[in-house]
N, C-alpha and C positions, 0 to 999 in steps of 0.2 A: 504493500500500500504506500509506503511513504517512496520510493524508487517512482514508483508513477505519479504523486505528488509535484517531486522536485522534478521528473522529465518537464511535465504539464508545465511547470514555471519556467524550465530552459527553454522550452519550445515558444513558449509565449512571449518571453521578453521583462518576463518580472524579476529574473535574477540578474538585468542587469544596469548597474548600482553606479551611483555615484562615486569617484573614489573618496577617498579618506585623504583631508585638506585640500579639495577641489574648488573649496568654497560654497559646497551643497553637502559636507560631511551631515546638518542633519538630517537634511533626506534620507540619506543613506541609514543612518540610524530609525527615521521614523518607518521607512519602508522593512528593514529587518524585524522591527516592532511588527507592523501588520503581517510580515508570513507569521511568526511565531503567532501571533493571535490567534492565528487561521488553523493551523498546524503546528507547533511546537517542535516536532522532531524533524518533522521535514524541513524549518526551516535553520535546524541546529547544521545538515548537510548541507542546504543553501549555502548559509553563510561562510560555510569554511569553502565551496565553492569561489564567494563573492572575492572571498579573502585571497586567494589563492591567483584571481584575477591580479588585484592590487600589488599583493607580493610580486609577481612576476614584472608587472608594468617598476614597481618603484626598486627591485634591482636587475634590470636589464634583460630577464628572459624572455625564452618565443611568448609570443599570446597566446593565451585562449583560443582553439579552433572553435567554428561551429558542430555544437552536436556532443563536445567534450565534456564530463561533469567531473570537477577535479575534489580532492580532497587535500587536505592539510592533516599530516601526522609528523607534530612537530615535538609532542612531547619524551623527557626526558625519564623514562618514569621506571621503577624496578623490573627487571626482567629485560630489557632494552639488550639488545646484542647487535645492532647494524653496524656493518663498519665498511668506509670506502676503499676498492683498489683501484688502482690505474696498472691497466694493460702494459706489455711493452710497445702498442702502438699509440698508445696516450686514451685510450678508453677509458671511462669509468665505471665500474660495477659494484654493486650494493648487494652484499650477503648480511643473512641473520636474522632474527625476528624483531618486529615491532608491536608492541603492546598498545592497546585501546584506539583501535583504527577505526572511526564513523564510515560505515558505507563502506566497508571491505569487500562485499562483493557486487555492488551493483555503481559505482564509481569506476570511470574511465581512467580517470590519471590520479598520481597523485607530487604534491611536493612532501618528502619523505626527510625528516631529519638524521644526518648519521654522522660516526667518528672517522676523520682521516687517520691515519698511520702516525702522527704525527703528536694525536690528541686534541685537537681543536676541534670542534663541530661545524657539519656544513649542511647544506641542504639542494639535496639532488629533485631532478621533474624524473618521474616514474612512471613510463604507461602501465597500467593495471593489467593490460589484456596479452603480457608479456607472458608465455606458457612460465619461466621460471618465478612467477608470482603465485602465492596461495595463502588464500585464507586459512586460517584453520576450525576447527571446530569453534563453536559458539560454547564461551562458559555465562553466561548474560542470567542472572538467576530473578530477576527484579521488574517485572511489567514496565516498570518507569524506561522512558526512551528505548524500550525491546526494539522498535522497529527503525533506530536507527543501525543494526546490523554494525554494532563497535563488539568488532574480536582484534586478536592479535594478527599478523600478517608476516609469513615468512619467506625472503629472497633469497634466492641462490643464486650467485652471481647476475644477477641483472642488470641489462645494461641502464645506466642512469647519466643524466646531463646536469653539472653544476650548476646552482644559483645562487651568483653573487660569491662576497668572499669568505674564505674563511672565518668562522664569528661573527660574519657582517650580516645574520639575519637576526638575532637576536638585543644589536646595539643600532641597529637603526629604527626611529621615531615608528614608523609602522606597526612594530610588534606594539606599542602601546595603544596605537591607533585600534589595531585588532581587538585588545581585549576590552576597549568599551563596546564594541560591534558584538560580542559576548552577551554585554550587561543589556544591551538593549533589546533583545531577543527575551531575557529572563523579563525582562518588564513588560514586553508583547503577551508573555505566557501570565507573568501574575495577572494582568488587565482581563484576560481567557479566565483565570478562577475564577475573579472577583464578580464577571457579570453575574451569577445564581443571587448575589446578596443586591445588587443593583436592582435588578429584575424585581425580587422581593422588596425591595420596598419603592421604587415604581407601582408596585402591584393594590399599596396601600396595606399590604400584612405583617409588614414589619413590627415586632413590638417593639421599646426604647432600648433593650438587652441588643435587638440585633442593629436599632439606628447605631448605638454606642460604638460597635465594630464595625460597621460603613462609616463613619463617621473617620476613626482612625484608620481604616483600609485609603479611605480616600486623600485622605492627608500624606499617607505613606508614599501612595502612587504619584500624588501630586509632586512632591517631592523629588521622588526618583527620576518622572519626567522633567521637571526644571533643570538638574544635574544635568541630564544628560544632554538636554538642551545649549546649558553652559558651554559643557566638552564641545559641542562642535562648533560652538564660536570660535575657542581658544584653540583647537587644531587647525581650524580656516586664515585664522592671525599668525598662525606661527608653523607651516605643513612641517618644518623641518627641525623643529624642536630647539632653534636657536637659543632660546630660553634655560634649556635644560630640565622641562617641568614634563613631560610625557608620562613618564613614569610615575610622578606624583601623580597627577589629575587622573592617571588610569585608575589605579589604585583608590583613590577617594572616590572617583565615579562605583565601580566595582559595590565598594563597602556601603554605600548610600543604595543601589542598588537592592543586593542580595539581602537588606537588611529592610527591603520594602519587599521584598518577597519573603521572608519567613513571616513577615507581621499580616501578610494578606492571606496564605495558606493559613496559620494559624486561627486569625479571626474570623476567614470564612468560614471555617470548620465549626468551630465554637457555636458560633451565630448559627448557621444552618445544622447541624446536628446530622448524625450519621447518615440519612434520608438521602439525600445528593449524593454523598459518597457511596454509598448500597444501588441506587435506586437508578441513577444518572450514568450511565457508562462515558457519556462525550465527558463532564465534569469530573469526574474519578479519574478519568485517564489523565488530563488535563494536571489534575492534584501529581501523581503519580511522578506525570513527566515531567514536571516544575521542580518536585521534591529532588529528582535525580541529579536536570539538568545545572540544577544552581548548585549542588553539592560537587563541584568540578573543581570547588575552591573549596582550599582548606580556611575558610573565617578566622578563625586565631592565626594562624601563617599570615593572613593577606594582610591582617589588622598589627602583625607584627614587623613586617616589614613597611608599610607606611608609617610607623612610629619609630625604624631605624631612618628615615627618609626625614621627617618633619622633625626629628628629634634634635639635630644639630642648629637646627634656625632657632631664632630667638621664642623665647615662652611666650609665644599669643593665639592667640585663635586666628584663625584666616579671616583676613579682612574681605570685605563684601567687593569688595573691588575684582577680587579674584576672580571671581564667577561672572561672564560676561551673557547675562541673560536677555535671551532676544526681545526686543521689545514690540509692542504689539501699535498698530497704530491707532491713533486717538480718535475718536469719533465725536465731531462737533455735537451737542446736545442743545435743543432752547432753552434756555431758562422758563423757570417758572412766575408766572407772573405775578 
């Protein structure tokens, strides 16, 4: 189901996306919002799709064919074994396994992270439909995101094409760029929980127990869309991270975020009571696949490393300045007479 989702959207022209600091980064963001709404899992492959576009354009590799659906499998994560050779005709091939691959078998290509010989990490383009590529068995125990078909993936010498330079995909502006395209996808999905509590009380059957958790669901969300709203001013001002701030802004977008999606799962639940979750399979899944997809972050780590980041500046809160929030235009009113 979700493989014919994300075709449906290559084929149509929805997955393709504004870049990141084009000066339309929140398009780009608000568009990954509405897949996640729609679909959640399919648009968790979208986007590393989207992304994968972007990667390519911002360190020099071939583009995107038509018809191509790429993947990103960039993480570092235990069990990893890929490691690069070069031929004695200057080839390069990619053995070993890689852990938590989205779309292992119904993705065309993928950009594939691995170790050269040297110890530095790189990242190769991998066509998928290479016979010495192979999924492996599915260990997926958890309904949440099932259908994005994330198993391990193991190469045997494969042939693979560089991108970009060594190290040079993880310290340039983009990698931060990408993980608010992350955040905004989890906030497309909490918006997907949260309608059952909308709905109800639109409906007028709310009592004040469920206004009180719409009340802070909607605050939360509000929230989390301003953030991330901010972010894509402040990528648009600055594509290439001259500032130095990428890292930070991802990371507080991220935490702002993920911290409006435990408080809208939580308080939908509460407020609506098992009923929706038992009764509702579009809603329950939606729960499910929210629960999964935002646990991709370790919350204490992410919230730890932005406090080794903001820890060195001086002791204050972020001033308001920081956040360049789009502004909306004014609309003449007559006075009252």
């Amino acid at each position: 189901m979700t493989a014919g989702v994300v075709k449906h959207w290559l084929d149509s022209g929805k997955l393709e996306l504004p870049l990141p600091g084009s000066g339309a980064t929140a398009q780009r963001w608000q568009r990954l919002g509405e897949l996640a709404h729609e679909d959640l899992v399919a648009a968790r492959i979208a986007m590393a799709h989207a992304d994968a576009v972007a990667i390519l354009d911002e360190l020099g590799g071939k583009p995107v064919q038509h018809a191509q659906l790429w993947a990103v499998w960039d993480g570092a994560d235990a069990g990893d074994s890929v490691t690069a050779a070069t031929t004695h005709d200057g080839a390069v091939t990619l053995s070993g396994t890689k852990q938590w691959c989205p779309g292992a078998s119904f993705c065309t290509h993928a950009l594939v992270a691995g170790t050269h010989p040297d110890g530095t990490r790189g990242l190769f383009a991998v066509s998928l439909w290479d016979t010495t590529v192979r999924a492996l068995p599915s260990e997926w125990a958890n309904p949440g995101m099932a259908g994005s078909d994330t198993r391990a993936v193991r190469f045997t010498n494969t042939s693979a094409v560089p991108v970009g330079d060594p190290d040079g995909y993880r310290s340039r502006p983009g990698f931060w760029h990408r993980a608010i395209g992350a955040a905004a996808c989890w906030f497309g999905g909490a918006r997907a929980v949260a309608e059952p509590l909308y709905e109800l009380s639109a409906s007028g059957a709310a009592d004040e127990h469920a206004l009180v958790h719409l009340g802070a669901v909607d605050a939360a969300l509000a929230g989390a869309g301003a953030v991330l709203g901010a972010s894509a001013g402040q990528i648009d001002a600055d594509p290439f991270d001259r500032a130095g701030q990428a890292e930070l802004l991802a990371r507080r977008v991220r935490a702002v975020v993920a911290d409006a999606v435990d408080e809208t799962i939580d308080r939908v639940g509460r407020a609506l009571g098992p009923v929706q979750l038992c009764r509702n399979e579009i809603h329950a899944r939606r729960v499910a696949d929210l629960s999964i997809y935002v646990r991709q972050i370790h919350p204490e780590r992410e919230l730890a490393a932005l406090g080794a980041l903001v820890a060195p500046a001086a002791p204050a809160a972020p001033a308001a300045t920081t956040l360049r929030f789009p502004t909306r235009r004014r609309v003449s009113r007559p006075r009252p007479a």
